[in-house]
C-alpha positions in Angstrom: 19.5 183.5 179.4 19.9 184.5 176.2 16.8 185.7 174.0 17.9 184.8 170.3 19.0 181.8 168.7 22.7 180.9 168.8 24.6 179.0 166.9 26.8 176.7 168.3 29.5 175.1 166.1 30.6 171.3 166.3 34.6 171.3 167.1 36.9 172.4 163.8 33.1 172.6 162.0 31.2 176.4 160.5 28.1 176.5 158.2 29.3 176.4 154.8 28.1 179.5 152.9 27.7 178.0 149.6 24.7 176.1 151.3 21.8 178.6 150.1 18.6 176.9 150.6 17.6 175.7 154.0 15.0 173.1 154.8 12.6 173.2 158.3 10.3 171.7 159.6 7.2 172.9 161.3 5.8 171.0 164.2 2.5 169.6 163.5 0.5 166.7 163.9 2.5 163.4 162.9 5.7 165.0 163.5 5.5 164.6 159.6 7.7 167.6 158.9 10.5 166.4 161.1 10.3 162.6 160.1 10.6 164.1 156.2 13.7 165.9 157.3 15.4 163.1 158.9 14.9 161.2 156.3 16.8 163.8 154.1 19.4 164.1 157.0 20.3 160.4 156.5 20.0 160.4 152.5 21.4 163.8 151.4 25.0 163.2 152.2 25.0 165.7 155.4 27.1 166.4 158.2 26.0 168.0 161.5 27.8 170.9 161.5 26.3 172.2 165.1 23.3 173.1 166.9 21.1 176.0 167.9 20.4 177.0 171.4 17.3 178.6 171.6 15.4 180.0 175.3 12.1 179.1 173.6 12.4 175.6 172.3 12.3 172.8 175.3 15.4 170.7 176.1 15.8 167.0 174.9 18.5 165.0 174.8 18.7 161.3 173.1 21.4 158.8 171.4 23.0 159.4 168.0 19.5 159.4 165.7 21.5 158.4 162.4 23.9 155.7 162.6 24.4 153.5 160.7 25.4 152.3 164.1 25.4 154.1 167.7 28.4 156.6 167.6 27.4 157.8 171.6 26.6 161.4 169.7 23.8 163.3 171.7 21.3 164.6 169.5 19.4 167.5 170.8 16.6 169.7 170.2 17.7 172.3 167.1 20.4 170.3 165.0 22.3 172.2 161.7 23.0 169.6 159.3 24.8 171.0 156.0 25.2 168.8 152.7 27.7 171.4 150.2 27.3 168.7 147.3 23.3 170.0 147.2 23.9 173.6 148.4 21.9 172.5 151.6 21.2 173.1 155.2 18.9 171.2 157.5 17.7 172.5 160.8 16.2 169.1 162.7 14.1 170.3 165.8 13.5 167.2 167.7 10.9 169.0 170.8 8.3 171.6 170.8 8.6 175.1 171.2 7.2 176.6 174.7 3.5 177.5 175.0 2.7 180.4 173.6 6.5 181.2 172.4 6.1 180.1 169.1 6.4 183.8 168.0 9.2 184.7 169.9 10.8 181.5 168.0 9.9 182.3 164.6 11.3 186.2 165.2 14.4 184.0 166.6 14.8 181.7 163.5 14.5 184.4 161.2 16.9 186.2 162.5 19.4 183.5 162.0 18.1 182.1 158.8 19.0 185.6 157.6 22.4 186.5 158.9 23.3 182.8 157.6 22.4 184.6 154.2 19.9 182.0 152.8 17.8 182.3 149.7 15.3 180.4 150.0 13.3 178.4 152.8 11.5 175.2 152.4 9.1 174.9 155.6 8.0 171.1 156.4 5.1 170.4 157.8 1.4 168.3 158.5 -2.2 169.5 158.5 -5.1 168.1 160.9 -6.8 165.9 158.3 -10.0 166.5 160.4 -9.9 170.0 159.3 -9.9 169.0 155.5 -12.6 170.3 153.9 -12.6 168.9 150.1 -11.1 165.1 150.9 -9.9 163.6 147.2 -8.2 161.0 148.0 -8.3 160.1 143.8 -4.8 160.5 143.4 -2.9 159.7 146.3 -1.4 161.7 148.9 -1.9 165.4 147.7 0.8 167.9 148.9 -0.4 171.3 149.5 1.5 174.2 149.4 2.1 178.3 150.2 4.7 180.3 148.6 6.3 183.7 149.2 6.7 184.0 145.6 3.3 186.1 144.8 1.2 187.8 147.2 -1.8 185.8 146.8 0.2 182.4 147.7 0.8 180.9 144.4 4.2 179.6 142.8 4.3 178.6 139.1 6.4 175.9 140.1 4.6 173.9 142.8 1.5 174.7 140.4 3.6 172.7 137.6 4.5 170.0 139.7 1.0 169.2 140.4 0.5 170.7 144.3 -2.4 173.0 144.8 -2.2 175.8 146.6 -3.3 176.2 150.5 -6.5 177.6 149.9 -7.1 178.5 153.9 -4.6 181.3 152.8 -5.7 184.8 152.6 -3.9 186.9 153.0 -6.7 190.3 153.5 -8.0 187.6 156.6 -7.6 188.7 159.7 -6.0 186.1 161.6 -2.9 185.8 158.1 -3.1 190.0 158.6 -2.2 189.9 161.9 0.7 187.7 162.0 2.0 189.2 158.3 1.6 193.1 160.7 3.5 191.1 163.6 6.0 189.9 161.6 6.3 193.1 160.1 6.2 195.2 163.5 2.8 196.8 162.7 0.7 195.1 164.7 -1.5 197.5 167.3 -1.6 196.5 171.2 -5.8 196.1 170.7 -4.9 193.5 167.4 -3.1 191.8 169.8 -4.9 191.8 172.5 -8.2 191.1 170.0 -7.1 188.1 168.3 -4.2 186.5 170.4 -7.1 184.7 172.8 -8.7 183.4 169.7 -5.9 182.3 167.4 -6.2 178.9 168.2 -10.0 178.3 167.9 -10.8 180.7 165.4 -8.3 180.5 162.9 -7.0 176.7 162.7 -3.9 177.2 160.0 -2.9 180.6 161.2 -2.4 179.4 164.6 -0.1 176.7 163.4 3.9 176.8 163.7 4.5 177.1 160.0 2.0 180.4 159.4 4.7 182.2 162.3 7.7 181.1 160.5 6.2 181.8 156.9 4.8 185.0 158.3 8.5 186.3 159.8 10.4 184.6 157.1 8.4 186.6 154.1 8.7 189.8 156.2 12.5 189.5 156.1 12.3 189.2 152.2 13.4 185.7 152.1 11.8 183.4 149.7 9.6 180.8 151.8 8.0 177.9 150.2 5.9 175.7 152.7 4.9 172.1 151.8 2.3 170.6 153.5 -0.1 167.1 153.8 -2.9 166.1 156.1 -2.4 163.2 158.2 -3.9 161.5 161.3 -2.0 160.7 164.4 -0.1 157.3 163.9 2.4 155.5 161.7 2.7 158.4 159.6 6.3 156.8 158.1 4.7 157.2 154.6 3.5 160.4 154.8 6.8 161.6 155.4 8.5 159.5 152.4 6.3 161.3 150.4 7.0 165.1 152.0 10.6 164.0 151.7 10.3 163.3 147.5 8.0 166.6 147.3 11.2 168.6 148.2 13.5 167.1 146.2 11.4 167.5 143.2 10.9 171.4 144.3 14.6 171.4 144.3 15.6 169.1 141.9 17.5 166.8 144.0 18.6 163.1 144.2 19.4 161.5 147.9 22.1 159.5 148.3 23.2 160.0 144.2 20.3 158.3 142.4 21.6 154.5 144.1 18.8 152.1 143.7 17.9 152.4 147.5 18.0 156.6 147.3 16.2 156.8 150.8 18.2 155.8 154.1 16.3 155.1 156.9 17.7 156.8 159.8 18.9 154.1 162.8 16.3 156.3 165.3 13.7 154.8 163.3 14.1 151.2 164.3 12.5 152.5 167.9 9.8 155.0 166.5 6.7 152.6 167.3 8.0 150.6 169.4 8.4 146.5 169.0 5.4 144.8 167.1 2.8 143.0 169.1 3.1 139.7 170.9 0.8 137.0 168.6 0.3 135.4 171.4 -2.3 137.8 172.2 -4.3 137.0 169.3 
């Protein structure tokens, strides 16, 4: 078995190398992240250009996720989606990554993310709203961010745009520290063997998918911009609308060419929740 991430082209099909900026999502609660990116799948003009076999990530298999109607394509667990008219790549990763993997996968993804010769990252992904300290709710859905951009977190850009910045991140804490000396290959057997038991409980953001893949991706000198919203388990459709026009405004794009209708729903979607309730019941 093999222990990296491969690519695997679709027939006649390569990643285009004028797509620079590659978006990812993080598995979280909500599934947020990946909803957001198949909603910029079906609305960015893309085409699925192959898919990446990883030993790490658990096999699915389902029907053609897209449409507009069933084509019989199997979609499957790490899909490559490029879209050349928006210099874009999107990796959708439709199942979770083995327990206690999820370093091994980020060391994976980085790996190709960099011999693809990407710029920049834009990681996709949910927060436990039971963990939110300061709840204002005044304006909406806020997005939260963490950028590679400056050491303490921060990008003037997000900042413009209104996000504020992840404050859970420090990076001099010990949980961030150890995954930034990880990714790095500094870490010492007794940090490991300190704080790998504990990561979970102790340390509820750095134990999360995106802190490996931010951690690994920064260490590679790529620049990594994470967007991020709290949610509860359930019909979290809106959340992702929303995740889905925070990265277009951090890249200035328009899906589907500014058309009235910009966002396509993906076919998959139809199924999500399953049928609304009998009203005989009530």
């Amino acid at each position: 078995m093999a222990s990296k991430s491969e690519f695997v082209p679709e027939e006649g099909k390569r990643l285009n190398g004028d797509c620079s900026t590659l978006i990812l999502p993080a598995l979280s609660i909500g599934n947020v992240g990946q909803l957001a990116a198949d909603l910029l799948v079906s609305s960015m003009g893309t085409e699925r250009v192959g898919f990446l076999d990883d030993p790490y990530v658990l096999p699915c298999v389902g029907n053609d996720a897209y449409g507009p109607v069933p084509q019989g394509d199997l979609a499957l667990p790490l899909e490559v989606y490029d879209s050349p008219s928006n210099a874009l790549t999107i990796v959708q990763q439709r199942s979770p990554v083995v327990k206690g993997m999820m370093v091994e996968f980020a060391k994976n993804l980085t790996d190709f993310v960099a011999a693809c010769g990407k710029k920049h990252v834009v990681l996709l992904s949910s927060l436990d709203f039971g963990k939110w300290q300061k709840v204002d709710m005044s304006s909406g859905l806020q997005i939260y961010y963490l950028s590679s951009a400056n050491s303490d977190g921060t990008d003037e850009k997000c900042e413009q745009l209104g996000w504020k910045k992840l404050q859970e991140y420090k990076p001099s804490l010990k949980h961030w520290k150890y995954l930034s000396n990880l990714a790095e290959g500094n870490a010492t057997d007794e940090e490991i063997s300190l704080l790998e038991d504990e990561m979970e409980e102790e340390n509820y953001y750095a134990s999360l998918p995106f802190a490996a893949l931010f951690s690994f991706l920064k260490a590679k000198g790529l620049k990594v911009t994470c967007l991020l919203c709290y949610c509860s388990e359930g019909d979290n459709i809106s959340d992702a609308f929303q995740l889905a026009e925070a990265t277009c405004k951090l890249l200035s794009l328009s899906p589907n060419g500014n058309d009235a209708d910009k966002w396509r729903v993906p076919l998959s979607w139809m199924t999500v929740y399953g049928p609304p309730p009998d009203v005989s019941i009530f």
